[in-house]
Residue, then its C-alpha position, 0 to 999 in steps of 0.5 A: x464490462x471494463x472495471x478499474x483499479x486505481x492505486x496510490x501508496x500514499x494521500x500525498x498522492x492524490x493527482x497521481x490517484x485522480x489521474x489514474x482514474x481519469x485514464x480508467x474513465x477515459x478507457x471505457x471503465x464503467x466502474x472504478x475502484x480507487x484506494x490510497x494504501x501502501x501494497x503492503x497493507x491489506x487492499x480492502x478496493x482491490x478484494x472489492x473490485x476482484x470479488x465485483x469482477x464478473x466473466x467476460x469482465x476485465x480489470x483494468x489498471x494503468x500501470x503493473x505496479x499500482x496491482x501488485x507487490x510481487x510476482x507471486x502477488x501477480x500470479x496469485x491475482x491472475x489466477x483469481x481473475x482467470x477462475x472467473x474467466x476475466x481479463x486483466x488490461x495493464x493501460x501502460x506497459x512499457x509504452x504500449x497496452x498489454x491484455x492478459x487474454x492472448x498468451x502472448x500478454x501473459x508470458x509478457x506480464x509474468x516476465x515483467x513481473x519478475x522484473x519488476x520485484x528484482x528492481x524493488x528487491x535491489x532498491x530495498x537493498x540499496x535502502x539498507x545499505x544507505x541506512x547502514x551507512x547512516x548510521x555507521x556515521x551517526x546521522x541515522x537515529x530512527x524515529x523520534x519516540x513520542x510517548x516517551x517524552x510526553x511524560x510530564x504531561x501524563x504525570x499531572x493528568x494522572x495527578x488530577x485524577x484522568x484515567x490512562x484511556x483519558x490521558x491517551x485520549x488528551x494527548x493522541x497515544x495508545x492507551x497501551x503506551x500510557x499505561x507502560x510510561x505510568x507503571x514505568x515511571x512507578x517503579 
C-alpha cells in the first residue's frame, strides 16, 4: 500500500499543499496525510502517518524537504520506517523518483541529505548576517510588542472591575501578559 505525506510550512501555502496532494493521489496513494506546520514543530500527520504505515507499505512524499528538517531528522525517520520493513518513495529527487528499498536509493538520500542541511545551515547564517547588518544600520527593530502598548486599555477594564482573564480574553492576549503589564503598571 502507497501511503502520502504532504507538507506545507505555512497556511500561506495552500496550493503548494493541494499540489503535493494531487502528486501523492495521482501516484497511486491510497491514503494522504497532509499537515501545514513548520518542520520545527511537533508534525502530529507525520507520527500519524508513520505509526499507519504497515510492512510491505510505503511512504511516499514529493520532495526530500517537505519529510525532514535535518539529515539526522532523515536517518531517524528511516530507521523507523525500516524497523516496519517499509519504504520510503521521494516522487521528485532531483528530476527523477528515488525509492529507499534498493541501496543505491539509500546512499543517494542520506547524501542529499546532508546536502540539503548544509544548504539550510548557510541560508540560516546568511539570515543572521543580514539581520545583523540591519540592525548595525538601524532598520532592524524586532518585533513590535503588542501587549505592552494595549495598556490604557487594560487599565479602564480593570477599572470597571473585568478580571485579567476577561481583559486577555477582550483584547486576544495571554493572561500571563495582563497579568505582569497590571502588576507592572501598580508598581
Amino acid at each position: 500500500m502507497l501511503i502520502g505525506y504532504a507538507r506545507t510550512s505555512t497556511f500561506d501555502q495552500i496550493a503548494g499543499l493541494e499540489s503535493q496532494i494531487e502528486n501523492l493521489t495521482a501516484s497511486g496513494c491510497s491514503k494522504v496525510f497532509s499537515e501545514q506546520v513548520s518542520s520545527v514543530a511537533e508534525r502530529a500527520q507525520l507520527e500519524l502517518a508513520l505509526d499507519f504505515v504497515r510492512e510491505g507499505d510505503a511512504l511516499v512524499i514529493v520532495r526530500l524537504d517537505r519529510l525532514a528538517r535535518s539529515t539526522s531528522d532523515l536517518l531517524y525517520i528511516i530507521a523507523r520506517l525500516e524497523a516496519k520493513k517499509v519504504g520510503l518513495r521521494v516522487l521528485d529527487f532531483g528530476g527523477s523518483e528515488m525509492d529507499t528499498q534498493s541501496p543505491t536509493g539509500k546512499l543517494m538520500l542520506t547524501m542529499f541529505g546532508a546536502l540539503a542541511q548544509f544548504e539550510r545551515e548557510l541560508m540560516l547564517v546568511r539570515q543572521r548576517e543580514g539581520i545583523e547588518r540591519a540592525k548595525a544600520a538601524g532598520k532592524y527593530l524586532g518585533r513590535v510588542p503588542t501587549a505592552r502598548r494595549r495598556l490604557p486599555e487594560m487599565r479602564e477594564m480593570a477599572e470597571a472591575g473585568l478580571t485579567p482573564p476577561e481583559i486577555a480574553n477582550r483584547l486576544n492576549l495571554s493572561r500571563a501578559s495582563v497579568y505582569r503589564l497590571l502588576k507592572e503598571d501598580r508598581s
